[in-house]
Structure formats: C-alpha cells, structure tokens
C-alpha positions in Angstrom: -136.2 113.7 179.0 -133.7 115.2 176.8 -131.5 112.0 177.4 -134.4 109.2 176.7 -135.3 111.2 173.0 -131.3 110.7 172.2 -131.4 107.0 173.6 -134.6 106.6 171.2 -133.3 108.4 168.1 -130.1 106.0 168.9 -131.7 102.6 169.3 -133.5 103.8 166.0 -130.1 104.3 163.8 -128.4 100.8 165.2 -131.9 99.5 163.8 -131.6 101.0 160.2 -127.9 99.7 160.3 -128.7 96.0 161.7 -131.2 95.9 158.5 -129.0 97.8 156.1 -126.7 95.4 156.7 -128.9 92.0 156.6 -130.1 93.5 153.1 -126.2 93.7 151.9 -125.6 90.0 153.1 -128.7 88.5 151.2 -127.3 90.7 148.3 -124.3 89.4 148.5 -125.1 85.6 149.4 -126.8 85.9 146.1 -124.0 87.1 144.1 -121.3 84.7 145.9 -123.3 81.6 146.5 -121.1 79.1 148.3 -122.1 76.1 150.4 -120.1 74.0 152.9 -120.2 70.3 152.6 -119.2 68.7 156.4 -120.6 64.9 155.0 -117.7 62.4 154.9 -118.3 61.3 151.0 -118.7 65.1 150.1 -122.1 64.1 148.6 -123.4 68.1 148.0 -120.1 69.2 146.4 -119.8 68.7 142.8 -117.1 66.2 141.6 -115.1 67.3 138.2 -116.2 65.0 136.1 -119.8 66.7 136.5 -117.6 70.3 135.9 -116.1 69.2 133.1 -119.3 67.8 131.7 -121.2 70.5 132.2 -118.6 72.8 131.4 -118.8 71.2 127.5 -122.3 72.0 127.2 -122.7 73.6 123.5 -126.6 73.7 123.8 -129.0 75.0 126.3 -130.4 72.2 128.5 -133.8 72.7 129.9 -134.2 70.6 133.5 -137.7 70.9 135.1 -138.1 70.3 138.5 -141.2 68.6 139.3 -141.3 68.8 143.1 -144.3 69.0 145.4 -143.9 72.2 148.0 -146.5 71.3 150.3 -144.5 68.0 151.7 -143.8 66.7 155.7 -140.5 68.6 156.5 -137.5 66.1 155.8 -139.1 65.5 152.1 -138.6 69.3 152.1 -135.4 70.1 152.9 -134.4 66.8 150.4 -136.4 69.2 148.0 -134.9 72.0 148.5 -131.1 70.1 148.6 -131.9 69.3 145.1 -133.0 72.5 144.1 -129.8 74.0 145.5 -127.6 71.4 143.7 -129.3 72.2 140.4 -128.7 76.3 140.9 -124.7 74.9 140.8 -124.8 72.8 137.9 -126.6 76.3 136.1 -123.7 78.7 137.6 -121.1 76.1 135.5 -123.2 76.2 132.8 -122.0 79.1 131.3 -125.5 79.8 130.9 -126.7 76.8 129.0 -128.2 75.3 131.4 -131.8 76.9 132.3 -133.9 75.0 135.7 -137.8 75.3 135.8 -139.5 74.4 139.2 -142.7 73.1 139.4 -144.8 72.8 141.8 -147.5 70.3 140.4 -150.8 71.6 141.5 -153.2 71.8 138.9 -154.1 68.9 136.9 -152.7 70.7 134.0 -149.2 70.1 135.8 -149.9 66.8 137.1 -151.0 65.0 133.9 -147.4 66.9 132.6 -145.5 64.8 134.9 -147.2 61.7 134.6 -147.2 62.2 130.4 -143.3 62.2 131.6 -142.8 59.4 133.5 -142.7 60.7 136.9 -145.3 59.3 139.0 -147.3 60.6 141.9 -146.2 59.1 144.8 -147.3 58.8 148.2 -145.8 59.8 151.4 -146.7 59.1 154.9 -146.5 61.4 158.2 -147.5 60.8 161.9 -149.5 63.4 163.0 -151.1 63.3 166.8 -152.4 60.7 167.1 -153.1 59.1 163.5 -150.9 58.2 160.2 -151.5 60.4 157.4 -151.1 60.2 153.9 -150.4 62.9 150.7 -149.3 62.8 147.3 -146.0 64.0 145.9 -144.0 64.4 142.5 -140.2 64.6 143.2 -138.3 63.6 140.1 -137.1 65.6 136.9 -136.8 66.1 133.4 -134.4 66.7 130.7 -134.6 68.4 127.6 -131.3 69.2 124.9 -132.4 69.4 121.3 -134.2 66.2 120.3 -133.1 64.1 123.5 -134.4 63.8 126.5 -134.8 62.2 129.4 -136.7 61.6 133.0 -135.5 60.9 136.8 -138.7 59.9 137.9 -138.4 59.5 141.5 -135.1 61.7 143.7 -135.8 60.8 147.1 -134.1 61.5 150.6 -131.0 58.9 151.2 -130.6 58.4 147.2 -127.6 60.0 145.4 -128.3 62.9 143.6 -125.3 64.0 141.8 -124.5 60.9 139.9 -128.4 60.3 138.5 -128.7 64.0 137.4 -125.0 64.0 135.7 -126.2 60.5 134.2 -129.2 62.3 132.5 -127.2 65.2 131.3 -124.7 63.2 130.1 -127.0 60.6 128.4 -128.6 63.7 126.4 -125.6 65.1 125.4 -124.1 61.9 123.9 -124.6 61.7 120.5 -122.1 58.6 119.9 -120.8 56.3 122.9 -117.9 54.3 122.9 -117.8 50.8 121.8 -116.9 48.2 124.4 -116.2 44.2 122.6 -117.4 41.6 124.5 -115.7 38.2 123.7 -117.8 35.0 122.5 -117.1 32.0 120.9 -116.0 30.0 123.9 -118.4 29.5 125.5 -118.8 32.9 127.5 -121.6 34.1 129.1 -123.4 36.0 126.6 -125.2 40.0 126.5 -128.8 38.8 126.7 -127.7 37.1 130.4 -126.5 40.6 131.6 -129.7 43.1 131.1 -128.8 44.9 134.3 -125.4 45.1 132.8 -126.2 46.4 129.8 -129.1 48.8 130.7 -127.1 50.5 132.7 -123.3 50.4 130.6 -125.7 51.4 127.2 -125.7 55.4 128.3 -121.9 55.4 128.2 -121.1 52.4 126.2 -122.3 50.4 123.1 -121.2 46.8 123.7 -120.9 44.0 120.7 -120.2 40.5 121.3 -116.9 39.9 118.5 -115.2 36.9 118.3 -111.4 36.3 118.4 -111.5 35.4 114.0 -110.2 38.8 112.9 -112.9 39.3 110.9 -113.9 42.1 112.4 -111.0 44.6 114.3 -110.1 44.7 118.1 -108.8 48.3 117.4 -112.3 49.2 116.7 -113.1 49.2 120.8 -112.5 51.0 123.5 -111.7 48.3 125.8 -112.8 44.1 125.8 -115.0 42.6 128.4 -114.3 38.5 128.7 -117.0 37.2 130.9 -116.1 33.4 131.8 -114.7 31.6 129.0 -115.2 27.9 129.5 -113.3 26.4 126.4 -110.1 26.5 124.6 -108.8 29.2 122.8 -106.3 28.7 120.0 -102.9 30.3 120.1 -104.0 32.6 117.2 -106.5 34.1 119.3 -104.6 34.9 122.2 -101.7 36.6 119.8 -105.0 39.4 118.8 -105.8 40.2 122.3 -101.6 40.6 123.1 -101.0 42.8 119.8 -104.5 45.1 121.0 -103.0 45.2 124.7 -99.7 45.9 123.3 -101.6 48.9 121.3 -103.3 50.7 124.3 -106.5 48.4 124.7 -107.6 47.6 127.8 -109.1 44.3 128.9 -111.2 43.0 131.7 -111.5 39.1 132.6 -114.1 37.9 134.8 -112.6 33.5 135.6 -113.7 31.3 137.7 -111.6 28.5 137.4 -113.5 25.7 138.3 -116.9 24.1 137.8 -120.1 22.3 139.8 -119.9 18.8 139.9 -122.7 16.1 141.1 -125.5 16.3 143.4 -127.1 13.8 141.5 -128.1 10.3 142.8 -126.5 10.5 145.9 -123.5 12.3 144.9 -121.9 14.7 146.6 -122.5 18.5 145.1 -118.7 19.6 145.1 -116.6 22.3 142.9 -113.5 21.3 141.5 -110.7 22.6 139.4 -111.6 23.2 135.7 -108.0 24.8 134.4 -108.7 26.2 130.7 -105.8 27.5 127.9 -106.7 31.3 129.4 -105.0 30.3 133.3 -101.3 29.4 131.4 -101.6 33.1 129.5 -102.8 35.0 132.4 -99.6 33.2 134.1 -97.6 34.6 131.2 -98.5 37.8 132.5 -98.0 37.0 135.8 -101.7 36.7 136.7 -102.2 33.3 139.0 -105.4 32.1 139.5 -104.6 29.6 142.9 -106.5 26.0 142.8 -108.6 26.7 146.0 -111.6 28.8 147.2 -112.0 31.7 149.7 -114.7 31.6 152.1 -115.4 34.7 154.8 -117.1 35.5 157.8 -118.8 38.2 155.8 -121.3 36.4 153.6 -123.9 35.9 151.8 -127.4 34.2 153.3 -129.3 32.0 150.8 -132.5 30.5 150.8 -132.1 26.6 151.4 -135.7 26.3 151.2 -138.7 28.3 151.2 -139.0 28.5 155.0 -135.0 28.6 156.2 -132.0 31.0 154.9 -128.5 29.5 155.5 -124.9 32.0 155.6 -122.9 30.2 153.1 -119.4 31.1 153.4 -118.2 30.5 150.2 -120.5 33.3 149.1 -118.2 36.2 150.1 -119.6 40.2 150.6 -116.4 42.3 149.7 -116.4 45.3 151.5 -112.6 45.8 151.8 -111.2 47.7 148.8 -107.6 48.5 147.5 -106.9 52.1 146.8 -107.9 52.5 143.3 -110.7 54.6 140.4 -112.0 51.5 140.1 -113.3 51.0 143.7 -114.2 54.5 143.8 -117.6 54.5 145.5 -117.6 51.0 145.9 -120.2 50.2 148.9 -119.9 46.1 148.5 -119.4 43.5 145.9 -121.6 39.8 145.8 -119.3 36.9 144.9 -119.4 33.2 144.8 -117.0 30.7 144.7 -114.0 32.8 144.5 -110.1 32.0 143.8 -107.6 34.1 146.1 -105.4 35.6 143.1 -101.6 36.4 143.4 -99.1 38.4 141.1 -95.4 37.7 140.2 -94.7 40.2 137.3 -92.9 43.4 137.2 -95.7 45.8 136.3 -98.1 47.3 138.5 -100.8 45.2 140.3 -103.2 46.9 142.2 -105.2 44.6 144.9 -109.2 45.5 143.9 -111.2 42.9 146.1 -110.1 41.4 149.3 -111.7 39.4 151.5 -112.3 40.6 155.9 -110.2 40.3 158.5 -111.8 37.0 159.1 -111.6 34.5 156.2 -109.7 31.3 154.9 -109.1 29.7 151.9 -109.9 25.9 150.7 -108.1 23.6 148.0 -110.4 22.1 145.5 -112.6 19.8 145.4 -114.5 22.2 147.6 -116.9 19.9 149.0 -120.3 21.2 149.4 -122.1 20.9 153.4 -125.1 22.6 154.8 -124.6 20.5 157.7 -120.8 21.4 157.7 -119.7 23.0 161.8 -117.7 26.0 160.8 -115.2 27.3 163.6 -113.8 30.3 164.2 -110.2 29.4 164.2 -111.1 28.1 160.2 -111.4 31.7 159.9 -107.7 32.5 160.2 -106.4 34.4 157.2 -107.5 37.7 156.1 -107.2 40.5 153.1 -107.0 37.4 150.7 -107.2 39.2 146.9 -109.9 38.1 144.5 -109.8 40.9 141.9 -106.3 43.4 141.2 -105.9 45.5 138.3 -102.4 45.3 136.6 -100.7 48.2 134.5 -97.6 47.9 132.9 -95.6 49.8 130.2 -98.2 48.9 127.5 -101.0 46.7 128.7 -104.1 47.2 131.1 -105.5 44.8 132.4 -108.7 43.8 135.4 -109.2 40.5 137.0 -112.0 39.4 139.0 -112.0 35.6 140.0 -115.8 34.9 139.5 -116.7 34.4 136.3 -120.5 34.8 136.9 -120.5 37.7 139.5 -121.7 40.4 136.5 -124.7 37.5 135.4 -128.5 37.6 135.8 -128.9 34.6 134.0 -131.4 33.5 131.9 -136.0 32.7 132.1 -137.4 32.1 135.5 -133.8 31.6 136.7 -132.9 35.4 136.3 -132.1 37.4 139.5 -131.0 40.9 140.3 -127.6 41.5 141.3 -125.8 44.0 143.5 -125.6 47.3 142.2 -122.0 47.0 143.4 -120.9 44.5 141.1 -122.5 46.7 138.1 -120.1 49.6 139.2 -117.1 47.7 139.8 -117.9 46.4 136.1 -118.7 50.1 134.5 -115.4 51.5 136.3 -112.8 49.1 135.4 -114.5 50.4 131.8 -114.4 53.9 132.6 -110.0 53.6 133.2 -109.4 50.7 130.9 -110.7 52.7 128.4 -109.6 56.3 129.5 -112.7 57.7 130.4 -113.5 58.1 133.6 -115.5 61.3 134.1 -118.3 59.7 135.9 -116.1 57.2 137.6 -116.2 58.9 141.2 -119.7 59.3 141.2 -121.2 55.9 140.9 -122.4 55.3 144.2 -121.6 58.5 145.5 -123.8 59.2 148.9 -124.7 55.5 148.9 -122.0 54.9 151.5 -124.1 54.4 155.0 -122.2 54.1 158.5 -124.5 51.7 160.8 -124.1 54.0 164.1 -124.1 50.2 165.9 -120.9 49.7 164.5 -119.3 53.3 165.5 -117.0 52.2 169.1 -119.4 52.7 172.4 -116.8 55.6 173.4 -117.7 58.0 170.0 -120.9 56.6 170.1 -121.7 57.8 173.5 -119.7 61.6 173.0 -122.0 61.7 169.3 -125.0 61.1 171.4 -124.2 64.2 174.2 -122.9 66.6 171.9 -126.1 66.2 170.3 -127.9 66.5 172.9 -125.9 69.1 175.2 -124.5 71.2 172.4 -127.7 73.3 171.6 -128.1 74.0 175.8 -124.5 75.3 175.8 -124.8 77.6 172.7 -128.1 79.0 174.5 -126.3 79.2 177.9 -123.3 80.9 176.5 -125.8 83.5 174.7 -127.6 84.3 177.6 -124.0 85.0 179.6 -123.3 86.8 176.9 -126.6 88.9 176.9 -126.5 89.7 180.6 -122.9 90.4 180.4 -123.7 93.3 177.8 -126.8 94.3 179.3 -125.0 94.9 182.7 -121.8 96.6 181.0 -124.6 98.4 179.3 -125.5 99.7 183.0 -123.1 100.5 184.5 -122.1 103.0 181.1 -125.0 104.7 182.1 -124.8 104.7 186.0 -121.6 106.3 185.1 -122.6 109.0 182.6 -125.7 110.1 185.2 -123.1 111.1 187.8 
C-alpha cells in the first residue's frame, strides 16, 4: 500500500513537470519565434529586399487582415500562413508596423471590406455526398498616412510575399523613379503597353522622350527602346552613348525583320528589315543574326475558331542564364525571334535561350500551317535570344522581339505573360540600381508538374509518403513497449 501512494504521489510530480515544461516552451516559442522553410523557392522566408524595406519604415503602417475563420481546412491553413508571415514583417518593423485581423462576421465588417475593395468570395467543399458552398473574405488592407492600398483576394498557390511587399512599398513611395521611353521612330508607344505600365507605375514613372535634346537623358533612371522601326540620325545615337557612358542603363527590345504578304495569293513570309540601330548594337558587339529560332517548346494559336495549331516560331523560354534579371523567372512568350551572339570584351550575360530541342532558320522565314516538321529539324539547342551586357561604363539588355512587352491596341489588344512583364520590370530594377524587389517577382509561382519528376523519385516520393507515417507510429510503439517492459522489470527487481 505504502509503495502504490509513493508510485501515485510520483506519477503526480512527472505530471506537474511534463506541464511546467510545455508552459516554458509556449513562453518561449513566443519570445523566439522562428519558422523553418523546407520549399525549394523559400516562398515563407522573407527575402532582403522586403527587410530592408520594412526596416525603413519612418511611419506606423496599419495592415488589416480581412480573413474568414470559419473556412474548409486548406483555405485555413493558407489563412493562417498569411497571418504568420504578417507577424514577421511586424517583428522587422521596429514597431511601425501594427496587423489587425478580422474576421468578417457582422455586416458592419462585411460592408467594411467591400467599401475596400475586397470582395466576398465563394468557396466550394465536398462534403458526403453533396458540394457545398460558403462565403469568404481573404485579402488585405493598407493604411500609412494618407496612402493606402488593398490586396483584395490572397489565395492558396498565389505568392504572398511579393503582393504584400508591393503594397507596403507602393504606400511608402512618395516619388518613384523616372524610367524614358524612346519615341520618334516609330516605336511602339505607352498607351500599347497598359499591363506594362500598370504594373511598372508603383515603382517607376515612365515618359516617352525623344532623342532632340530638348529635354535631358540624365534626368532618368534608365531608357526603355521598344522596337524602333526607322532611322535614327547619328546625333541621336551620340546622346544615348554619352548617357551610357554616364551610368544610364538601357534596355532594347528588336526584332529585326518584318511581315510580308498574305495578300492575293501571296505567301505570308518574314524577312529581314535591318535598321541604323543593328550597325550600333554591332559597335558594341551586340549581333542580331539574319535568321529565326523556332523550338519544340511553343506556343499554340488559334488558326480558327474551332482548331489550335503549335507554331514553332512562337518560342516558350523556360531556360534561363544565371542572372537578377531572371530571378523568379517561370517562362517568357516570344515570337519570331533572332538567335543573338556577342564579340566584345565586356561582360555578356546569356538571359533567354531556347530548349534542348530547337533550330534556327535564315530569312525569308516562309510562313506554313501545312509545313511537316521533323524531329531531326530540331537539332540545336540553348540558342540565346536575350543577354545582358556590362562593361566598364555602360549597361545594357537585349531581347530579340521587339513586340514581346505589347498588348496592342482596340479589339486587337491581348494579355500577355506575366513573365515577360517581369523580365521587363527587372532588367529595370539593375539597369537602374534598384533592385530591392527584384527576387520577389514571381516568387512561389514556380510549380514542378510531378509528371515530369523521373519514375524512380516519383515512385520513392509516393512511398515515403505513404509509408513514412506507419514507420514513425511503429517505431513509437517499440519504443513504448520497450520502456514499459524496462519499466517492469525495475520493479520486479525492487519487489525482491
């Protein structure tokens, strides 16, 4: 009797202690927060362009979290992801950054939202045996002084670093840098680029300026020239080589040749359309070659309302140099493409290249729906159709399709990939120094299709996930029994 009241008065202490110390790790998991991101893009750690942002915080910048609680279990966890990430832009705060959450209940908080701009959306879940449906509010608002500003919809699978660092940084901006973007010659003008624009306006001011001197090259940042397509006088390009030669930055966007006929009968063909702007890239050592790259990897386009056709002149890039300006970089939508080479002695950093399976063709490039590809046409690879260049002085981006940043103009206006919007707003971000938010355009965009992981990993992936948890539970129960029976035999012993 005497020895069960000293087993029960010591089951009781190991108690108090297991909970003494569960209440010391919560206090301390609160006072050292620190998560561990295992994802291969590091989309939950915070990048230091988002540090140093909100490191230079002078004001106190309200965020209000408008997320529905009561939400099927993966929009919860999302929910709570976001939540978390929030909590570490506050800690680097230095306390100017203060985070409300809000679970929109009442219609008090609901009208809030929507007064916002951040809609009630719906979400579906299978239960049993039947489809159900609820409203939700996930998004966010910004508040620093007078600005402001609204995510209004941060779902699961979207980034969520790079839109909240946008906002903060898009309220904390009082004056953005000016970016020039060359006209007179007959360039593809602003009001043809609204995705362009939208999205470069919270860093960047652009202003078309033409090469007359009346107005300063000095004045910006860096120069955008978006398909010139007639001569330039040597005056003009002796501005853009004395701003190079004083730190600017340029970025060209050529194609170098032009859609001819499909008109009575003829055939619809590009040729070669050389311009002043090929003999002074060559100066630099910049060649634009007279043919066109075509790639396995393509685009399909409608040929008519009921059929889609791959048209290999259309390359996807998805194979990037090492450089801050593919940083993030998922794809990039071209057409009609030159393969470009360098012969300088600065630095000249391969951007864009095309797969493993792709060819090049000289010009005229004659146009085929009916045309039989084969595969052994396919026998070149890595072909380069955008490099940056650096040298002692000068910067300088090339991309050899002059419309690839375009949405054109009236009912012919399309959207284009968000891709080719990033490649454009970082060869800005280093041309013209800043590059902050460089890394996290497109950060957690990149996807892995688990078809194209080799059978081998895919099958090992597919048992650890399955076998794993049965181990960890088998190991734990050996472990148990083990202690139990040690446990035993201490006392078999002790009762002799």
């Amino acid at each position: 009797m005497k020895s069960n009241i000293n087993i029960n008065s010591g089951f009781g202490t190991k108690a108090i202690m297991v909970v003494a110390i569960l209440v010391l790790i919560n206090i301390l998991s609160a006072m050292f927060y620190k998560r561990i991101d295992l994802t291969k893009d590091h989309r939950y750690t915070l990048s230091e362009g988002t540090k140093t942002l909100v490191e230079n915080l002078n004001e106190v910048l309200t965020i209000k979290a408008y997320m529905s609680k009561d939400v099927p279990a993966e929009i919860d966890n999302h929910r709570r992801e976001v939540l978390n990430i929030l909590q570490e832009y506050r800690e680097l705060s230095n306390g100017n950054i203060e985070i409300i959450e809000i679970d929109p209940t009442t219609d008090e908080e609901k009208n809030e939202a929507i007064q916002l701009g951040i809609p009630q959306i719906n979400l579906q879940e299978q239960a049993k045996d039947k489809l159900e449906v609820q409203t939700a509010f996930l998004g966010l608002s910004f508040e620093l002084g007078s600005q402001s500003d609204v995510i209004p919809f941060l779902g699961p699978n979207q980034p969520i670093e790079y839109p909240i660092s946008k906002s903060i940084f898009k309220v904390n901006s009082e004056v953005r840098q000016k970016v020039g973007l060359i006209s007179g010659h007959g360039e593809t003008p602003k009001s043809n680029m609204p995705q362009l624009t939208q999205e470069a306006g919270i860093f960047y001011e652009i202003e078309e300026v033409k090469l007359d001197g009346a107005k300063p090259l000095s004045d910006y940042k860096a120069l955008l020239w978006i398909n010139p397509s007639d001569s330039l006088k040597n005056d003009e390009f002796a501005l853009i080589d004395n701003y190079l030669a004083n730190g600017g930055g340029l970025f060209v966007a050529y194609s170098n040749g032009l859609m001819n006929g499909g008109q009575q009968n003829q055939p619809l063909m590009f040729v070669d359309n050389s311009t002043p702007l090929e003999s002074w890239l060559n100066s630099k050592g910049i060649t634009f070659e007279e043919s066109v790259v075509f790639d396995v990897n393509a685009q399909d386009v409608p040929v008519s309302m009921f059929e889609q056709r791959r048209i290999y002149y259309f390359p996807i890039i998805q194979n990037f140099g090492e450089h801050l300006i593919t940083s993030g970089l998922d794809n990039v939508m071209l057409q009609l493409s030159s393969p470009v080479s360098y012969t300088g002695n600065g630095t000249f950093s391969p951007l864009l290249l095309t797969s493993e399976m792709s060819g090049s063709e000289e010009m005229p490039v004659y146009f085929d729906l009916n045309k039989q590809w084969r595969e052994n046409m396919f026998n070149e690879k890595s072909l380069i159709v955008g490099g940056a260049l650096q040298t002692e002085n000068e910067k300088i981006v090339v991309v050899a399709n002059g419309e690839f940043i375009a949405n054109g103009q009236g009912q012919n206006m399309q959207r284009i990939s968000p891709g080719n919007i990033n490649l454009l707003l970082n060869s800005m971000d280093w041309l013209s120094g800043n590059t902050e938010l460089t890394e996290l355009r497109g950060k957690g965009m990149t996807t892995v299709d688990i078809k194209n992981i080799e059978e081998g990993k895919r099958n090992f992936y597919k048992y650890l996930n399955f076998l794993l948890p049965l181990i960890l539970i088998i190991l734990y129960g050996i472990f148990r029994f083990q202690a139990k029976k040690a446990k035993r035999l201490k006392w078999k012993e002790m009762s002799l």
